[in-house]
N, C-alpha and C positions, 0 to 999 in steps of 0.2 A: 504493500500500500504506500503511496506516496506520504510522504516524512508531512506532508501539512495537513493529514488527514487522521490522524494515530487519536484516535477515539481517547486514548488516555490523558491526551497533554488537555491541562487547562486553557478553555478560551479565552485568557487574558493574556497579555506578556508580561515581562518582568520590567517594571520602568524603567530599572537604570540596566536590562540590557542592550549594548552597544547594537544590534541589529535593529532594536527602535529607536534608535536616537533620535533625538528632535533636530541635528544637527543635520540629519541626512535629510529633509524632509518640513524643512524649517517655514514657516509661516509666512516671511518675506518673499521663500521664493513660492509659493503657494497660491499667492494672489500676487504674484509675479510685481511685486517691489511697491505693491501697493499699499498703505495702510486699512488696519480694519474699518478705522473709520468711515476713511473714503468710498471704501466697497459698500458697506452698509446704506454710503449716504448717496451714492451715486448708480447700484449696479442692483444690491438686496432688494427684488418684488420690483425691477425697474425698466432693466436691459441687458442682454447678454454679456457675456465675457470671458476672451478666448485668453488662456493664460498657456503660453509656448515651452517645453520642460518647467511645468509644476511641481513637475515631481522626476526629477532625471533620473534616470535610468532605471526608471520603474515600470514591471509589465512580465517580470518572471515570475511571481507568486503563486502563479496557475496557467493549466493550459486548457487545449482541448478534454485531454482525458482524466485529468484530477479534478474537473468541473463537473465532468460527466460522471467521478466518482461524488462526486458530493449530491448528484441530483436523483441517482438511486439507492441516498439513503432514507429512512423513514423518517428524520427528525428533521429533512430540509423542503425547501418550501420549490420546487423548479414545478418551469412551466417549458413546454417548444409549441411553439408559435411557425408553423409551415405555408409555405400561399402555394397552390394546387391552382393549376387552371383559372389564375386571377382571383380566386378565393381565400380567405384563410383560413387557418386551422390552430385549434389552441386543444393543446394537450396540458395534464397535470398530472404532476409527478405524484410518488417517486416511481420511479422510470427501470426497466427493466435493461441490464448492459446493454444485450444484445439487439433492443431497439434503437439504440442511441450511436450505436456500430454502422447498423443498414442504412443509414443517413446518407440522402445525397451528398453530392458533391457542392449544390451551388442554394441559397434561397432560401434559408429556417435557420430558427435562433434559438438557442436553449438558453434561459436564464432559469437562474437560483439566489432568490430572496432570501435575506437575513444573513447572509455569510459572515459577517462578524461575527454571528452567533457560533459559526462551524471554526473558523480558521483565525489563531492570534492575531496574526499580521491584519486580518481585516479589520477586526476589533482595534485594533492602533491607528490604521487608517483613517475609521469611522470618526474616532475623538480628534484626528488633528483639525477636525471644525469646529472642535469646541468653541471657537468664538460667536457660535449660536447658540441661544440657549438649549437646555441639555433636553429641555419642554416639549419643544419643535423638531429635535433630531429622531427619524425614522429609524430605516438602516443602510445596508450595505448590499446592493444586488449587483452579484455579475451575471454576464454575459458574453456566451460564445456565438463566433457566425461564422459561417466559410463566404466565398466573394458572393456577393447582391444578397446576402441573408441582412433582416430587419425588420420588424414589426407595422414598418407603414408608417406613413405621415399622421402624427397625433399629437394630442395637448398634452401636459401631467395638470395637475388641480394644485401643484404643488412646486416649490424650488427644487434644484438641482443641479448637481454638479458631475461633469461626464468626463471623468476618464481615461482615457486609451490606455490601454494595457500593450499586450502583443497585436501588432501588423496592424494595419490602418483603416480610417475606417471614415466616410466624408457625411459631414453634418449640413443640411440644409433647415434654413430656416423662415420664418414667414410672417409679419406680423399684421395677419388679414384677421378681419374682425368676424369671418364667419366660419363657425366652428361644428357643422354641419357633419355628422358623423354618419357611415355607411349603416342603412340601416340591417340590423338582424345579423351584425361582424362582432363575434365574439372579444374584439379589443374597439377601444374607441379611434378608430379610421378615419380620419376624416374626409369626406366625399371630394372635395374638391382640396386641390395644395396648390399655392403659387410662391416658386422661390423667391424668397426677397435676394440671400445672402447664403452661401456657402462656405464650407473649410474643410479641408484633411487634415486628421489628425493623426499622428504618428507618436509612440510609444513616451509616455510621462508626459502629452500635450494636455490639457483639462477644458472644457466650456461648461460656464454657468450657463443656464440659461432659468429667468423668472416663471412665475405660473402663467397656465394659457398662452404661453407662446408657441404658436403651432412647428414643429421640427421634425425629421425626416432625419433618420439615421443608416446609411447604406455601408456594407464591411465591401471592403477592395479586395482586402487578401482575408483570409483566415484573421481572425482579431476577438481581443477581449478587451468587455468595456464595462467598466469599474461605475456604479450609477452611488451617488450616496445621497439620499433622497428625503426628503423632511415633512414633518407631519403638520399637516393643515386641516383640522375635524370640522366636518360640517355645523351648520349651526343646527339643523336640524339631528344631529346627531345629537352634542353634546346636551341640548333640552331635552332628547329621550333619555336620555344617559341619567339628565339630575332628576329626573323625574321617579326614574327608578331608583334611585339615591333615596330621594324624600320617601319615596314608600316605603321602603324599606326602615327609617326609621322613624316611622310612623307610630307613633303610638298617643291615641283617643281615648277619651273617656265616652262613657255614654252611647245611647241610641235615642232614635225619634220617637217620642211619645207625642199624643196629641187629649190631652183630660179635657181639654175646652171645649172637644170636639162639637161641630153644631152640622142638623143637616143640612146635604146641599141638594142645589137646584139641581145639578147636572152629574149625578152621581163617575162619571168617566171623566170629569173634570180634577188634573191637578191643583190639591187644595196647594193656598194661599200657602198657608201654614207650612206646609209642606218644601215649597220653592225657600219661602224664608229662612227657614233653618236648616236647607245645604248650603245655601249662600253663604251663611254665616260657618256652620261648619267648613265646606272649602277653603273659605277667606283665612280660616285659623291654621287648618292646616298647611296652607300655602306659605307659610310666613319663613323666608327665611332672610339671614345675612348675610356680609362678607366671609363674617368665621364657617357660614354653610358652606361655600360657592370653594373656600379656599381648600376644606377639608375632601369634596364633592372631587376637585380638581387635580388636587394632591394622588387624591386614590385612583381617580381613574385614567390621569397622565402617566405613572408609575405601574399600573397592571399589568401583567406582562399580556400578551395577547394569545389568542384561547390554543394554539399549536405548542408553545414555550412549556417547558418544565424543568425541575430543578434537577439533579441528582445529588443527593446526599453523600456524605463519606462514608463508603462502604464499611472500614471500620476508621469511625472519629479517634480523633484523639485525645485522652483527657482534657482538661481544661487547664492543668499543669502544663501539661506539653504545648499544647495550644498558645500558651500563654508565652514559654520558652522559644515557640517556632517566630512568632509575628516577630519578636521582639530583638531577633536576631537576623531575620532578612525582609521582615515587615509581612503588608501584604495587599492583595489587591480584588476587587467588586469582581464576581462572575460577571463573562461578557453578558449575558443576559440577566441579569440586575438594573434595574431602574431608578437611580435613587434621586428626590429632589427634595426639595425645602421650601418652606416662606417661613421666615421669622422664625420661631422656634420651634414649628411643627415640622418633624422629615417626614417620608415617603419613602419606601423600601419596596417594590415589587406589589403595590395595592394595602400596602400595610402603615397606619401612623404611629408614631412615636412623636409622642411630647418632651421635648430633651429639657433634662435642669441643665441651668447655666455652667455646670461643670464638663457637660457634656458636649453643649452648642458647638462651639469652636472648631474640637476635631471632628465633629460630623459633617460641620461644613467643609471639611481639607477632606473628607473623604468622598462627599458627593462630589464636589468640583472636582475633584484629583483623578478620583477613581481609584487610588490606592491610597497606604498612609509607610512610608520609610520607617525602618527599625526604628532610628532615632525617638519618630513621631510616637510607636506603639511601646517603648521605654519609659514617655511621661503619662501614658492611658493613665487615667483613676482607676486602679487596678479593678477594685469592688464592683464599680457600676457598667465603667466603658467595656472591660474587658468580658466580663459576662454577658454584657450584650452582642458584643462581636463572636463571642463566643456561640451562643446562638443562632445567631445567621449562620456562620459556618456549619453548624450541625443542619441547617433548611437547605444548605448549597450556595445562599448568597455569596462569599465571598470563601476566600482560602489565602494559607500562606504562602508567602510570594515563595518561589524554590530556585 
């Protein structure tokens, strides 16, 4: 099995090993000498942006067939997307070798969503955008094509950032206001495309590109393209979302009585009485605050999504040892860990904690970081912080760094 696919190694990397340095992969040359600011203020939800070696000499991580091993497995998320006779075709994994083998030569594209989830290197990748918030960050999908393989001229709902791995692969783009999608085509297609602007990109080149901007991705040669992609929830979403929130902690007193009762003229008729005191029941129910909306948003920005699951330490290690291991090479969040904050309430994976002020601090170096250094896990309040990390590691969230 290919060395980035060893089911045993932890999804995370080890920060300060030399193979993720920040050095290789540094943030100035990322947004190609530009500041975050400027990007935020000029480019973020704006207009494209083609950054030329983003990321030099990057596009070994994976190829055709270590992609196609990650997309027949059962914990990753692939799809191939085929076009037949001007049609398309959308398949979902996980995918059998030996379908992935009989593949033409020229025209379909196999992507596999969440790879940061599968592979360290991605999970490192994923975080060097941190300079978005952690709120908004999706994940990490690649993709393989051989030449003219590509999914079709289409919009994301979302930002993004594309790419090029191995061999090349040319970007058209379009900024037409009609976004008119083929009807009954399993991916959103858009009926009509009109190039504004084109580019080839060739191996560590990157394009932003903002939401609803309609773009056309075609592979030249054989190529992988690295998508890292950010979350944008509908509004109708997240009001179903709090809604099932409030239900859930719902708790009423009482039922409708009516002792006043008088009779009526139109016995099919909803009484008065009746309308008035849902009203008012509703009205009470409905009430909530910021501390609701914050708590609401905490758990369900942090939920891992319904595929994700943890694995435990087959066998833990005391909580001596545990204690011994952080403290001497630290340690760092499972790539699939979610962890965020407002003010003193965290979020772990759909879970709150109310940190006391002795805690605040490092929780915060741990959700921003994603790890915390020996150093950091030497001053833990042994009693509180340490038993709580302790904990997590026995659910899977995190482990010591090795």
């Amino acid at each position: 099995m290919d060395k980035h696919l060893d089911k045993d190694s932890h999804a995370n990397p080890n920060p300060q090993d030399k193979t993720f340095s920040e050095a290789d992969y540094s943030l100035q040359s990322l947004l190609g000498g530009m500041s975050v600011e400027k990007f935020l203020a000029e480019h973020w939800h704006k207009k494209p942006l083609l950054v030329r070696q983003a990321l030099p000499n990057f596009g070994d991580w994976l190829n055709r067939e270590s992609l196609s091993e990650l997309a027949c497995q059962e914990n990753s998320e692939g799809r191939l997307v085929q076009f037949k006779r001007g049609e398309c075709k959308l398949e979902y994994g996980p995918f059998e070798p030996e379908t992935l083998q009989a593949l033409p030569k020229r025209n379909w594209s196999l992507l596999v969503s969440g790879v940061n989830h599968l592979l360290p290197e991605a999970d490192w990748l994923l975080h060097r955008f941190d300079f978005i918030p952690a709120a908004r960050l999706d994940d990490l999908m690649v993709s393989f094509a051989p030449p003219g393989g590509g999914v079709g001229p289409h919009f994301d709902s979302y930002d993004v950032f594309l790419i090029q791995g191995q061999g090349r692969r040319r970007w058209e783009i379009s900024a037409q206001d009609d976004l008119t999608t083929v009807e009954g085509a399993p991916l959103r297609i858009l009926k009509e495309f009109r190039v504004d602007e084109s580019w080839e990109l060739e191996p560590g080149d990157m394009l932003y590109l903002p939401p609803q901007l309609a773009h056309n991705g075609v592979a030249l040669t054989d190529c992988m393209t690295w998508s890292v992609g950010f979350r944008a929830p509908k509004a109708e979403e997240i009001v179903n979302q709090f809604l099932t929130y409030l239900q859930d902690k719902l708790e009423l007193p009482g039922m409708y009585d009516d002792p006043d009762l008088k009779r009526s003229k139109h016995v099919a008729e909803i009484p008065t009485t009746m309308l008035d005191w849902t009203e008012k029941t509703i009205r009470a129910a409905a009430r909530w605050d910021k501390a609701d909306i914050t708590d609401f948003l905490g758990r369900y920005l942090s939920e891992p999504k319904a595929h994700v699951y943890f694995d435990p330490p087959e066998r833990p290690k005391s909580l001596a040892a545990f204690t011994k291991a952080i403290q001497k090479k630290g340690l760092a969040l499972d790539a699939r860990s979610q962890m965020l904050f407002r003010g003193e309430a965290f979020f772990i994976n759909g879970e709150r904690l109310e940190a006391s002020p002795g805690l605040s601090s490092m929780l915060k170096q741990l959700a921003d970081k994603r790890y915390l250094l020996p150093s950091e896990c030497m001053h833990a309040p042994e009693q509180e912080m340490i038993g709580l990390l302790y904990i997590w590691y026995q659910a899977g969230y995190l482990f010591p760094a090795e």
